[in-house]
TORMI-539459 format. One line per field, with one value per atom (N, C-alpha, C): residue number from 1; residue in three letters; chain; atom name; x, y, z. Coordinates in Angstrom, 1 decimal. Example, Ala and Ser with C-alpha at 12.3 -4.5 7.8 and 13.67 -1.06 7.14 Angstrom:
<atoms>
i <- (1;1;1;2;2;2) $
aa <- (Ala;Ala;Ala;Ser;Ser;Ser) $
ch <- (A;A;A;A;A;A) $
at <- (N;CA;C;N;CA;C) $
east <- (13.2;12.3;13.2;12.8;13.7;12.9) $
north <- (-5.7;-4.5;-3.3;-2.2;-1.1;0.0) $
up <- (7.8;7.8;7.8;7.1;7.1;7.9) $
</atoms>
This chain:
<atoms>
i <- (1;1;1;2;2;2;3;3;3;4;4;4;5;5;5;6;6;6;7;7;7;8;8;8;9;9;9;10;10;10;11;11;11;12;12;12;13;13;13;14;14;14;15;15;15;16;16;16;17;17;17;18;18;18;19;19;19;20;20;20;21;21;21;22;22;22;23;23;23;24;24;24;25;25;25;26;26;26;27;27;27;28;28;28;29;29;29;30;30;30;31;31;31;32;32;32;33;33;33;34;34;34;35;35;35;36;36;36;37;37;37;38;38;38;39;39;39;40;40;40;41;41;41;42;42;42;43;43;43;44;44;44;45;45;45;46;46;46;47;47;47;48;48;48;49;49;49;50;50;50;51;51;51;52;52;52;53;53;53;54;54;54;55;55;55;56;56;56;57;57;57;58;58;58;59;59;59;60;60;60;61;61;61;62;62;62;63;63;63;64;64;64;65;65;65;66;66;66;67;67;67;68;68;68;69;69;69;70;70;70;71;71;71;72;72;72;73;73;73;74;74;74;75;75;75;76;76;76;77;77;77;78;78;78;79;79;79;80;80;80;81;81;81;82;82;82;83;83;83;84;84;84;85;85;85;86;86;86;87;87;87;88;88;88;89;89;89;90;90;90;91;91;91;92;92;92;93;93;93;94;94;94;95;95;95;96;96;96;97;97;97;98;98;98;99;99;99;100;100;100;101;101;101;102;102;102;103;103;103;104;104;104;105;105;105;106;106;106;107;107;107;108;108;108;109;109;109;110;110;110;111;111;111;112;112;112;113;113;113;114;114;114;115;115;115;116;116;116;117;117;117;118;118;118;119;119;119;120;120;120;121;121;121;122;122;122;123;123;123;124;124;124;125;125;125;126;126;126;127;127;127;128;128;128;129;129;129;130;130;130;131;131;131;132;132;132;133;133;133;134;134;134;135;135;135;136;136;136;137;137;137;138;138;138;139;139;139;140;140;140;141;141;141;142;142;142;143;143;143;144;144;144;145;145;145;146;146;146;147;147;147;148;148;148;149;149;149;150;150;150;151;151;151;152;152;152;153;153;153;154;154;154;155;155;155;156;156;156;157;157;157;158;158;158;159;159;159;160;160;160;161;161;161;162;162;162;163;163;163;164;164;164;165;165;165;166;166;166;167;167;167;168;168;168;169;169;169;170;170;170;171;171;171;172;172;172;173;173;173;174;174;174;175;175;175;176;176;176;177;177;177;178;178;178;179;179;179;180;180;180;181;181;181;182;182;182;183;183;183) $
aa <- (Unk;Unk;Unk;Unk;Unk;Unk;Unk;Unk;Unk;Unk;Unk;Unk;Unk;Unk;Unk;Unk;Unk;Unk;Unk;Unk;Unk;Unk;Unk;Unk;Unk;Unk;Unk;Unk;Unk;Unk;Unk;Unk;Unk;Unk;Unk;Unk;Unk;Unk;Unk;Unk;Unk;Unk;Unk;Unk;Unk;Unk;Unk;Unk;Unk;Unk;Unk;Unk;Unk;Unk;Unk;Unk;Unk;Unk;Unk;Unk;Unk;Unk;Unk;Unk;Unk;Unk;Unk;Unk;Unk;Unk;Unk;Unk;Unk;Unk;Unk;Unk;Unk;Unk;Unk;Unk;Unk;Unk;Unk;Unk;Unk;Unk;Unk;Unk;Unk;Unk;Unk;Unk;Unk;Unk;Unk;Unk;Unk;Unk;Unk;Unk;Unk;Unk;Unk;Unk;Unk;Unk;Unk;Unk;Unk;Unk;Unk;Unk;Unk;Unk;Unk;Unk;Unk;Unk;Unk;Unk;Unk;Unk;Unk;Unk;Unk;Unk;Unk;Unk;Unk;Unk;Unk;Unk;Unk;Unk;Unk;Unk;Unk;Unk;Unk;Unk;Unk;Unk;Unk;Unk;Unk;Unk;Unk;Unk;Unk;Unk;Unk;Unk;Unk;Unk;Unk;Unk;Unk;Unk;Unk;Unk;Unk;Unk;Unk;Unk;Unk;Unk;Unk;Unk;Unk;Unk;Unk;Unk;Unk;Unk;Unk;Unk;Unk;Unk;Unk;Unk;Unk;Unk;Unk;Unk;Unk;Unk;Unk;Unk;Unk;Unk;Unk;Unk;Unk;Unk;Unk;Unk;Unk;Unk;Unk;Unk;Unk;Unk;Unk;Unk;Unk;Unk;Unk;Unk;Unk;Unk;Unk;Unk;Unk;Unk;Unk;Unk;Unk;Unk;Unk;Unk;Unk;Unk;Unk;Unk;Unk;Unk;Unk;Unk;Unk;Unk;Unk;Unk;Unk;Unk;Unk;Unk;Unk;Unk;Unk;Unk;Unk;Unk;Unk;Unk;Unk;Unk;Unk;Unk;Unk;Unk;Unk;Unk;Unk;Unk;Unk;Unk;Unk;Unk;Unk;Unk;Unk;Unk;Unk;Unk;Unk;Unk;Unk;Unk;Unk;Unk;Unk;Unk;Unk;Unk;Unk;Unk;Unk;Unk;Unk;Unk;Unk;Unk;Unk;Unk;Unk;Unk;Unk;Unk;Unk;Unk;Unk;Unk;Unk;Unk;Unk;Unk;Unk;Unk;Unk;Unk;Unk;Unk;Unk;Unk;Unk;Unk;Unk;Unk;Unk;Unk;Unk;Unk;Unk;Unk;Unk;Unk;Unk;Unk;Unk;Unk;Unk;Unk;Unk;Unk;Unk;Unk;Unk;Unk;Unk;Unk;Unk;Unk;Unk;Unk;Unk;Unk;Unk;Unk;Unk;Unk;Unk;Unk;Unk;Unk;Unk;Unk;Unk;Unk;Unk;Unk;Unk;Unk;Unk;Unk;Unk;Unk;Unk;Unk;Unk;Unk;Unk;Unk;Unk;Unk;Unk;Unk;Unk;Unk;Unk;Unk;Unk;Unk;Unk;Unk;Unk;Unk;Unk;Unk;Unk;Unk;Unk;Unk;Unk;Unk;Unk;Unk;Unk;Unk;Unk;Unk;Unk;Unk;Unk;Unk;Unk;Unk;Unk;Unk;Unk;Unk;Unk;Unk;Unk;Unk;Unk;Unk;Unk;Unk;Unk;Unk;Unk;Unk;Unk;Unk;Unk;Unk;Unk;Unk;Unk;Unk;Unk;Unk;Unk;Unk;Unk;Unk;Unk;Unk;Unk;Unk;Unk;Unk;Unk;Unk;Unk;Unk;Unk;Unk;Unk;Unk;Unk;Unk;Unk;Unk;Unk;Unk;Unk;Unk;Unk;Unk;Unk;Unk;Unk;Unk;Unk;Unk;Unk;Unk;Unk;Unk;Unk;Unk;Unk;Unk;Unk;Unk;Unk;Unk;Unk;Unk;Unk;Unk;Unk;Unk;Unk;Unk;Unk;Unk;Unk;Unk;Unk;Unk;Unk;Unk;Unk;Unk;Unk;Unk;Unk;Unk;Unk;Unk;Unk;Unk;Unk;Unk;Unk;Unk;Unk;Unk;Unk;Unk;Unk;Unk;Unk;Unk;Unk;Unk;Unk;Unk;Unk;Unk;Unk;Unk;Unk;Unk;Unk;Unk;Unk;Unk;Unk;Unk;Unk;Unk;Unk;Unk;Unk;Unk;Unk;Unk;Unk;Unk;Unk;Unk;Unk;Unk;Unk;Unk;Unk;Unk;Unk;Unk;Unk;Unk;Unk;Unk;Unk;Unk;Unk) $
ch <- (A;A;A;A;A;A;A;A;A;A;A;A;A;A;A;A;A;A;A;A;A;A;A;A;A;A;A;A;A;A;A;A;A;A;A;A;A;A;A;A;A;A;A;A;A;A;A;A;A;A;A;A;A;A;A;A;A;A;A;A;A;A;A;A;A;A;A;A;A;A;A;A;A;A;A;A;A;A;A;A;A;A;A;A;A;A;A;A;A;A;A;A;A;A;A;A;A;A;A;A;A;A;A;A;A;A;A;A;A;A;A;A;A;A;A;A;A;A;A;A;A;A;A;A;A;A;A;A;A;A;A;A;A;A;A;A;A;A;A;A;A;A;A;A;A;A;A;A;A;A;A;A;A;A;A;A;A;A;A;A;A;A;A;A;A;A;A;A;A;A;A;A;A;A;A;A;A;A;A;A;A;A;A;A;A;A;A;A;A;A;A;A;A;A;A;A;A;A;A;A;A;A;A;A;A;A;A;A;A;A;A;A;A;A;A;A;A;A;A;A;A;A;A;A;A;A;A;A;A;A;A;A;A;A;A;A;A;A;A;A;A;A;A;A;A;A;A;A;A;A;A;A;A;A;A;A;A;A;A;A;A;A;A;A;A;A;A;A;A;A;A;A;A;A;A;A;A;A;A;A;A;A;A;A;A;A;A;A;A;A;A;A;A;A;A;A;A;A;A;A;A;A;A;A;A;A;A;A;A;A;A;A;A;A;A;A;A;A;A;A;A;A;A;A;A;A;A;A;A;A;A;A;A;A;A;A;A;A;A;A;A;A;A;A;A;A;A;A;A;A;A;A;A;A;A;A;A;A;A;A;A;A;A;A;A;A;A;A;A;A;A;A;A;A;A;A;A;A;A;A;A;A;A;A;A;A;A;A;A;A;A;A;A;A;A;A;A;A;A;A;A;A;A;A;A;A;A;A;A;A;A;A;A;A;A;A;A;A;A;A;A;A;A;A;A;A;A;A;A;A;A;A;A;A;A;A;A;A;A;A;A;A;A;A;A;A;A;A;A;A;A;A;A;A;A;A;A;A;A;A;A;A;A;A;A;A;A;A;A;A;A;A;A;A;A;A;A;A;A;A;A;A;A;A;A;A;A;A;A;A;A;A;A;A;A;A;A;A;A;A;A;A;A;A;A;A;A;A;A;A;A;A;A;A;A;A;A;A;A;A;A;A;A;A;A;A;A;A;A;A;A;A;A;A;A;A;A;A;A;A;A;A;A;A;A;A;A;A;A) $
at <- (N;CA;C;N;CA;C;N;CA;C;N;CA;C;N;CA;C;N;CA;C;N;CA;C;N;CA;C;N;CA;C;N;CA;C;N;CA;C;N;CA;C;N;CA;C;N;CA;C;N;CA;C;N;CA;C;N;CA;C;N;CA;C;N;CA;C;N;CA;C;N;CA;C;N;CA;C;N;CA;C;N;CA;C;N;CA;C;N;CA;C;N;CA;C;N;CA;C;N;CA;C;N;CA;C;N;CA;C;N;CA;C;N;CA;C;N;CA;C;N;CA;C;N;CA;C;N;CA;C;N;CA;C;N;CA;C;N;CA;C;N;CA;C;N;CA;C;N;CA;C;N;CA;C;N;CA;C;N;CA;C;N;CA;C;N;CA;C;N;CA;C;N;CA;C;N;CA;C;N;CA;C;N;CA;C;N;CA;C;N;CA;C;N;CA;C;N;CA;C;N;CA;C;N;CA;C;N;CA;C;N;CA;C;N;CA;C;N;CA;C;N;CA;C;N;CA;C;N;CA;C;N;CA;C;N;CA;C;N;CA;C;N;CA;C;N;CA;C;N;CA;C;N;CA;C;N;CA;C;N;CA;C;N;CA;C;N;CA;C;N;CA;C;N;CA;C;N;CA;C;N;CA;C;N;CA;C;N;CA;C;N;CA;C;N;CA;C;N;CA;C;N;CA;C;N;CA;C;N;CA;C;N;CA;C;N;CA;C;N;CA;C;N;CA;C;N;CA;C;N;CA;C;N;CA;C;N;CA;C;N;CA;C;N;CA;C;N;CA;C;N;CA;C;N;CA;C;N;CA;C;N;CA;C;N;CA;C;N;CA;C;N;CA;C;N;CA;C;N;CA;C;N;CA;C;N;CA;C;N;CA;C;N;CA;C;N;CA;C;N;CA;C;N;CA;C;N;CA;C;N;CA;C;N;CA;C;N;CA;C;N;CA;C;N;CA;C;N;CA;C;N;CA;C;N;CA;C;N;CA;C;N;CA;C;N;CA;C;N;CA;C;N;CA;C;N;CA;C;N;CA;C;N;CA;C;N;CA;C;N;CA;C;N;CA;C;N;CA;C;N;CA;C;N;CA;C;N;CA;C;N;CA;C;N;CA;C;N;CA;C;N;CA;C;N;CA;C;N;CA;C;N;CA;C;N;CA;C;N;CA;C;N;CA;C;N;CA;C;N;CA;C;N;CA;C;N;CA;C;N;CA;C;N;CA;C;N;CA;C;N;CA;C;N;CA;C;N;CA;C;N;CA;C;N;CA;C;N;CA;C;N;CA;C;N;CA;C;N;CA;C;N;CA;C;N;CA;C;N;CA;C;N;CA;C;N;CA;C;N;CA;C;N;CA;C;N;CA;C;N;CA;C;N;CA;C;N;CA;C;N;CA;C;N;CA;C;N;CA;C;N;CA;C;N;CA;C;N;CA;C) $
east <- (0.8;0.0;0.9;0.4;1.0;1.1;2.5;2.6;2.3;1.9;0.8;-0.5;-1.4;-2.6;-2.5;-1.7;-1.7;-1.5;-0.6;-0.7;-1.8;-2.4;-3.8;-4.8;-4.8;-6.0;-6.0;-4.4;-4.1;-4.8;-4.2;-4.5;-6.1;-6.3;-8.1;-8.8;-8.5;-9.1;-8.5;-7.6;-6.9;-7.8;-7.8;-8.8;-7.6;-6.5;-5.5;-4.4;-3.6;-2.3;-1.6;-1.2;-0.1;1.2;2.7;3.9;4.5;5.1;6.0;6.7;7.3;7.6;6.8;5.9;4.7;4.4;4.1;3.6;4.6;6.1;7.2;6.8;6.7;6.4;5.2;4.3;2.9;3.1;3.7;3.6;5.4;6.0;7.6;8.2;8.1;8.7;9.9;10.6;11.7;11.3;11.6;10.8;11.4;12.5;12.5;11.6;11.3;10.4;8.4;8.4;7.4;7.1;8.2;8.0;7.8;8.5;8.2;6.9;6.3;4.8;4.0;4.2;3.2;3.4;4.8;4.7;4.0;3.9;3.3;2.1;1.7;-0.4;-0.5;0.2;-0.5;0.0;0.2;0.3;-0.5;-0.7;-1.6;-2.9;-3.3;-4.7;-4.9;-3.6;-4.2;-4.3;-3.4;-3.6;-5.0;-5.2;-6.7;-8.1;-7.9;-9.3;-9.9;-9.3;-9.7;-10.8;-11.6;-12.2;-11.2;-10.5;-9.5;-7.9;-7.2;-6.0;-5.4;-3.9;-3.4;-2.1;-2.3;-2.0;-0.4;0.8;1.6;1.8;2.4;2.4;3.2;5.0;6.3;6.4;6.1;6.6;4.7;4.4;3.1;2.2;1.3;0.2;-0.7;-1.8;-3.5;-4.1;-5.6;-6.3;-7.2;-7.7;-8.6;-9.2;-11.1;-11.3;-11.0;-10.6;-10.3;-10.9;-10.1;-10.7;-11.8;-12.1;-13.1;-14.9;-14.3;-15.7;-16.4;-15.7;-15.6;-17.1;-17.6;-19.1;-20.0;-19.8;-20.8;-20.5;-19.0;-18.7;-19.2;-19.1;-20.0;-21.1;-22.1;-23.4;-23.5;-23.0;-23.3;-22.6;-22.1;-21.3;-22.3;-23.0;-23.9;-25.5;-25.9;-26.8;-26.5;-25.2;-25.2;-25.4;-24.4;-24.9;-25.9;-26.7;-28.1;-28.7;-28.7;-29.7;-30.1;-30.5;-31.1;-29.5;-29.6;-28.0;-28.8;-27.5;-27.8;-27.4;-28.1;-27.9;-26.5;-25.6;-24.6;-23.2;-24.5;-23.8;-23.8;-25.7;-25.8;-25.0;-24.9;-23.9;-22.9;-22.1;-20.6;-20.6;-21.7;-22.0;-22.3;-23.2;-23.3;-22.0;-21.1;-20.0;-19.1;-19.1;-17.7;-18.7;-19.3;-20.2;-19.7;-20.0;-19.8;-18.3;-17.8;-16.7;-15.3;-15.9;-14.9;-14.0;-13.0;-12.3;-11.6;-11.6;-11.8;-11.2;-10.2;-9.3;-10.1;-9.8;-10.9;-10.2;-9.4;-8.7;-9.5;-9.9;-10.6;-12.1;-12.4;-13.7;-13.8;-12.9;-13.4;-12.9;-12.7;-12.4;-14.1;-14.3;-15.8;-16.6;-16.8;-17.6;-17.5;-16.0;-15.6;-15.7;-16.0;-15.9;-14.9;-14.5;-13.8;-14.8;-14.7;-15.7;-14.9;-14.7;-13.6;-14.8;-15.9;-16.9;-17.7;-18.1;-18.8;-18.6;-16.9;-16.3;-16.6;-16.1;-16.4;-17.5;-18.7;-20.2;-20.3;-19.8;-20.3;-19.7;-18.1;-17.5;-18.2;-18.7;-19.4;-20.8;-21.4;-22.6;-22.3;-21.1;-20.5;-21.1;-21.3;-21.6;-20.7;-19.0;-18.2;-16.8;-15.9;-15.0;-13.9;-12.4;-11.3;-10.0;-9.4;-8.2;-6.7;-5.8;-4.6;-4.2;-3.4;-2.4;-1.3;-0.3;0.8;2.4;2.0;2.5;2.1;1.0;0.8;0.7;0.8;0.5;-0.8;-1.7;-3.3;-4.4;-5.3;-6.4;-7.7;-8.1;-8.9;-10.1;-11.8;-13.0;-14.0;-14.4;-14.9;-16.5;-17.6;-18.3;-18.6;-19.1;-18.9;-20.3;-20.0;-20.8;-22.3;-22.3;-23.4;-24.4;-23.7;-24.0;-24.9;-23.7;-24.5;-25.4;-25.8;-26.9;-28.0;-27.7;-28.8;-29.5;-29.4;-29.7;-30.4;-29.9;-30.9;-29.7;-28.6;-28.0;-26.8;-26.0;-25.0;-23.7;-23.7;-22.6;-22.6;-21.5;-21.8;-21.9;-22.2;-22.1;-23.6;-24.0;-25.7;-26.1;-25.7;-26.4;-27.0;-27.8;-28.0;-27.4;-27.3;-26.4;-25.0;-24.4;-23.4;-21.8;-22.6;-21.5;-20.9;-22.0;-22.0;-21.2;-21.9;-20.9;-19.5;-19.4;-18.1;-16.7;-17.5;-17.2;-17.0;-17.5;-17.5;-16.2;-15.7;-14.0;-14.0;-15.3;-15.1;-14.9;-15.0;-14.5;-12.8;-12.7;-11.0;-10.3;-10.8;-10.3;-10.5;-11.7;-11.1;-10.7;-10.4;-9.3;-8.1;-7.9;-6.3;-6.2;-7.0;-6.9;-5.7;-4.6;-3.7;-4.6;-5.7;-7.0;-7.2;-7.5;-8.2;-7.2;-5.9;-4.6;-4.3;-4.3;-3.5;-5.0;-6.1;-6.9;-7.4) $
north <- (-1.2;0.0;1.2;2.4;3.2;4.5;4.7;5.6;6.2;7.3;8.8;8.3;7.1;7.0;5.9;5.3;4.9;5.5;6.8;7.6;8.7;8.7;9.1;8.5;7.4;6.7;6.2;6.1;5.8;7.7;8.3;10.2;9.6;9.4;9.7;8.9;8.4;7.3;7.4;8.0;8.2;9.4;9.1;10.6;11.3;11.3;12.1;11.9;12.9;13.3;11.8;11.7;11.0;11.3;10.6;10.8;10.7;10.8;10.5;9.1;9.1;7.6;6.4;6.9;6.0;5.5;6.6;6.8;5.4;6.0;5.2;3.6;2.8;1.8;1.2;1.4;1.3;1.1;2.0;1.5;0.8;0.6;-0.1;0.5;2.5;3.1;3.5;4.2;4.9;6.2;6.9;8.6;9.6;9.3;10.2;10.1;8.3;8.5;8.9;8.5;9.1;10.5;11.5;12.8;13.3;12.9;13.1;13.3;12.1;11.8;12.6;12.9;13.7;15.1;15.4;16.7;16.5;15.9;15.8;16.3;14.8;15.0;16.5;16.6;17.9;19.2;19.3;20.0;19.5;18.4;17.5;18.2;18.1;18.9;20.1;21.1;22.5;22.3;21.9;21.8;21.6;20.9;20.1;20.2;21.3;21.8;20.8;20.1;18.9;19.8;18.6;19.2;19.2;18.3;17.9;19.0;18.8;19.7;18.7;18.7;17.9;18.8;18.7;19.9;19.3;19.8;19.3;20.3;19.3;19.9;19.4;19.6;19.5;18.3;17.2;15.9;14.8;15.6;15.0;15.7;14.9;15.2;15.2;15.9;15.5;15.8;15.0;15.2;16.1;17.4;18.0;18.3;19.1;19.6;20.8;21.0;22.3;23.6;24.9;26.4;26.2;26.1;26.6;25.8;24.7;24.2;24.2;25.1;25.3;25.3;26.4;26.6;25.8;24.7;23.8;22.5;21.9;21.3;21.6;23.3;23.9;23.2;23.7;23.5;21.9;20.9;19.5;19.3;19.3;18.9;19.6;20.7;21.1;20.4;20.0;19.1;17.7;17.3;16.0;16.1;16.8;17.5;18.0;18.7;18.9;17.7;16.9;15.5;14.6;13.7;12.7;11.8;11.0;9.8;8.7;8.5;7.3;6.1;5.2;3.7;3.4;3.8;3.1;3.8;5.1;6.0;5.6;4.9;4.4;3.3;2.3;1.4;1.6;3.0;2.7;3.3;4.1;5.3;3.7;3.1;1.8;0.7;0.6;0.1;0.7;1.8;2.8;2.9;3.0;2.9;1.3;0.3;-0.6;-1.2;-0.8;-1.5;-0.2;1.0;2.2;2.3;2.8;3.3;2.8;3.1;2.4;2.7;1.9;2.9;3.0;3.7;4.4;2.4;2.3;0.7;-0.3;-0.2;-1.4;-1.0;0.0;-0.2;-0.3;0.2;-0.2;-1.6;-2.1;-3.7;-4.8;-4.1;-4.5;-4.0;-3.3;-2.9;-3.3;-3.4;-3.7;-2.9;-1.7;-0.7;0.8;2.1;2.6;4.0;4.2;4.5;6.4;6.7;8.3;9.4;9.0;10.1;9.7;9.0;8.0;8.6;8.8;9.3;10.9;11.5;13.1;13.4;13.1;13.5;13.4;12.0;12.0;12.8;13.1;13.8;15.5;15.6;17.0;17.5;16.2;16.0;16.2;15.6;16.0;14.6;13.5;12.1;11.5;12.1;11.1;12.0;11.5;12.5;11.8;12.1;11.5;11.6;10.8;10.8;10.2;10.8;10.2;9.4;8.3;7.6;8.0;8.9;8.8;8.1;6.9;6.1;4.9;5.0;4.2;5.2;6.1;7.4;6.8;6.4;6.4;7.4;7.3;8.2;7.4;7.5;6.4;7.2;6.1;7.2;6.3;7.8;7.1;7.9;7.7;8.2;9.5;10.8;11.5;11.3;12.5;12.8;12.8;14.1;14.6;13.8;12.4;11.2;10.4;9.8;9.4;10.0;11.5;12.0;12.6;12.2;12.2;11.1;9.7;8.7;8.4;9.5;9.7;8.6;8.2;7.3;8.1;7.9;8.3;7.9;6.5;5.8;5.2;4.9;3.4;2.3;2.1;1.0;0.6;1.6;1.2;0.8;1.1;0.4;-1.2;-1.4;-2.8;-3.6;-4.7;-5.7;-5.7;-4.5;-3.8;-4.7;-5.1;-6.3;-7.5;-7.8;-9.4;-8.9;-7.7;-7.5;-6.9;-6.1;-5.8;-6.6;-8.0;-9.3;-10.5;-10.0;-11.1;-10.7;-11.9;-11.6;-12.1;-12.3;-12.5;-12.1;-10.3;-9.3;-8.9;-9.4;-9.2;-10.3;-11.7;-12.5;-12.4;-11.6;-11.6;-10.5;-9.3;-8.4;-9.0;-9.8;-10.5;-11.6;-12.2;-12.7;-11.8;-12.7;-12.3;-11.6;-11.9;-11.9;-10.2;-10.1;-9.0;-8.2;-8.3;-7.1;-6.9;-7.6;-7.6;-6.7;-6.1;-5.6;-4.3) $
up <- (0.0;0.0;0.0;-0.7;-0.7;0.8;1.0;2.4;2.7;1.9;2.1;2.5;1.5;1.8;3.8;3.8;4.9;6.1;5.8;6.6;6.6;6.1;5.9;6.5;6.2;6.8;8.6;9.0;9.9;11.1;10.6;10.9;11.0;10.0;9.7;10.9;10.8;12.6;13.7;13.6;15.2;15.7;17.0;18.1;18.4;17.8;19.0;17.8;18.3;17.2;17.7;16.7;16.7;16.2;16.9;16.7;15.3;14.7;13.8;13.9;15.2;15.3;15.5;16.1;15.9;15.0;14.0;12.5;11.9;11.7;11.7;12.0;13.5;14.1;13.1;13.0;12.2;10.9;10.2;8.8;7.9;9.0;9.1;7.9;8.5;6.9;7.8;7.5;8.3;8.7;9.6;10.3;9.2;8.4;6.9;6.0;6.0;4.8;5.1;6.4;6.7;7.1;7.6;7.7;5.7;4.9;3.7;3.4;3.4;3.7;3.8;5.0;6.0;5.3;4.6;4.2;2.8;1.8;1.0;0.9;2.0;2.2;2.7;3.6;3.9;2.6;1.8;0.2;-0.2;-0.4;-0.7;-0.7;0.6;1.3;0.7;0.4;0.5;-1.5;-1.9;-3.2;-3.8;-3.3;-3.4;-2.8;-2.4;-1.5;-0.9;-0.1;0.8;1.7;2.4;3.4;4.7;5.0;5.6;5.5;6.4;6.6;7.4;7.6;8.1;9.1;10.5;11.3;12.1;12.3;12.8;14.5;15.2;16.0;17.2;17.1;17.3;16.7;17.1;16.0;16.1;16.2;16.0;14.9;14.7;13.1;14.1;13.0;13.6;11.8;12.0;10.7;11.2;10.9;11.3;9.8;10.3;9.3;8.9;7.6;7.0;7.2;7.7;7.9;6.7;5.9;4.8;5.2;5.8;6.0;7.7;8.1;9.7;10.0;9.8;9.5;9.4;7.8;8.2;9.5;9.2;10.7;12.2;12.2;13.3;14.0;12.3;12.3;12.6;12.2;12.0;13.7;14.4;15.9;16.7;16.5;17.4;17.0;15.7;15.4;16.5;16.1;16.8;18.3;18.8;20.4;20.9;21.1;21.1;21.1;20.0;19.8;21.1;20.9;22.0;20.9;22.2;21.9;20.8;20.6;19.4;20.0;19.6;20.1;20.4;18.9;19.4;20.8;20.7;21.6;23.1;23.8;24.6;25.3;23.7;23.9;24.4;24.0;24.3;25.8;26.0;27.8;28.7;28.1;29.2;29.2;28.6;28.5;29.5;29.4;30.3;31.7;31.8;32.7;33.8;33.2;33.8;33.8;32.7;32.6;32.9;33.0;32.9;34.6;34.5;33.5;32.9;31.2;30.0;28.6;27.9;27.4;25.6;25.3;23.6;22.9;23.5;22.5;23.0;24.5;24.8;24.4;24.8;23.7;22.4;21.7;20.3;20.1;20.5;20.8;21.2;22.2;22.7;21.6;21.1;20.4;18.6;18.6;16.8;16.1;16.5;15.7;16.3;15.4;16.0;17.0;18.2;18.5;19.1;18.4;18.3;18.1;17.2;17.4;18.3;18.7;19.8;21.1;21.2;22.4;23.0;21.6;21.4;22.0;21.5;21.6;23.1;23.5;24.8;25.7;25.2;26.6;26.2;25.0;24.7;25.6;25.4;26.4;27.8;28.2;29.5;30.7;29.6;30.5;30.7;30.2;30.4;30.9;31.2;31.2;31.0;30.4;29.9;31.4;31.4;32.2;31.9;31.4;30.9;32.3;31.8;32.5;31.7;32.5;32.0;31.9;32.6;32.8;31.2;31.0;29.6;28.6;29.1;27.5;27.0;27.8;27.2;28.0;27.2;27.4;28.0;29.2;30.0;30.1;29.7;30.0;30.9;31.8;33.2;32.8;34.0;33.3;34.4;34.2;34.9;36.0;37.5;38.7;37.8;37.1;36.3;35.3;34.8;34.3;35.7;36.9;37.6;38.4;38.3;39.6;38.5;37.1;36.2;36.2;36.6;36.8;37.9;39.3;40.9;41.1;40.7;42.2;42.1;43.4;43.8;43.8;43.0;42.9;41.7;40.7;39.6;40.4;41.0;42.1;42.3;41.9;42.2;40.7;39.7;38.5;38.6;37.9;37.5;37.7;38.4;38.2;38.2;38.6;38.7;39.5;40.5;40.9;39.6;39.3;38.8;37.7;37.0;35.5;35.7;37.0;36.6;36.9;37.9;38.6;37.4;36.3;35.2;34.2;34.2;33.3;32.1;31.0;29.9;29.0;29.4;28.5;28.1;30.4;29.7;29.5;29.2;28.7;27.1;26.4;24.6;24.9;25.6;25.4;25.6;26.4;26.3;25.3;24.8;23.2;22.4;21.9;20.8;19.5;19.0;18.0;18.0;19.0;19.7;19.7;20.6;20.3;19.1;18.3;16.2;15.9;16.4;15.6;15.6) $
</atoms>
């Protein structure tokens, strides 16, 4: 596969900047041939009136959307916010909920899908809230106060069945599946 588009696609689904060396690690280019890359696409973008822009920032990238379409992006992030949640949104709030705190990898794992707008909405909504471990350089999501005292209880502890499921280890036995880490 070609390096620009993989480094594109890899940007395009990540929730968070990622390194250069990273980038590097991931696609087994060398950090020359992948800073090349990166500078391309991002010419790339402006050349081409992308909606997309590709943002550096000391040795990290991000994919954002492009200054030109700000406006309707606006408009569409405050449509989605405002809204009543979407199923698969529920899904991932009752997941961190029971299973949190919870890293954006192990949910999109539980879930099989990548759940990066999923996440957004919700910490927008303000039912969730993020916590780095900096010790793993990950991003862990718990669900917030304002989440549980919308519900009338005072603890996750009070949810449904709340013992038994967070007491049950079959979630982290296919997260520690080899299957599961390669995906």
């Amino acid at each position: 596969m070609n390096l620009k588009a993989s480094l594109e696609a890899l940007l395009f689904v990540a929730a968070k900047p990622l390194k250069v060396k990273d980038l590097a690690d991931l696609t087994k280019a060398s950090t020359e041939k992948v800073t090349t890359a990166l500078e391309e696409l991002s010419e790339d973008c402006k050349k081409e009136n992308r909606g997309v822009a590709l943002v550096k920032q000391g040795s990290s990238y991000q994919m954002v959307s492009a200054p030109e379409v700000a406006a309707l992006i606006k408009e569409f992030i405050k449509d989605e916010t405002m809204g009543e949640l979407t199923k698969p949104s529920i899904e991932a709030l009752t997941i961190i909920a029971y299973r949190g705190p919870i890293s954006k990898i192990d949910l999109d794992r539980i879930r099989g899908v990548n759940c990066a707008l999923i996440l957004r909405n919700l910490l927008l909504h303000g039912l969730i809230e993020a916590t780095v471990d900096k010790k793993k350089d990950e991003i862990y999501y718990s669900v917030t106060l304002d989440f549980v005292r919308f519900l009338g209880i005072s603890d996750v502890s009070e949810l449904p069945e709340f013992a038994r499921l967070k007491a049950d280890d079959s979630l982290d036995r296919m997260l520690a599946e080899p299957e599961a880490i390669s995906n």
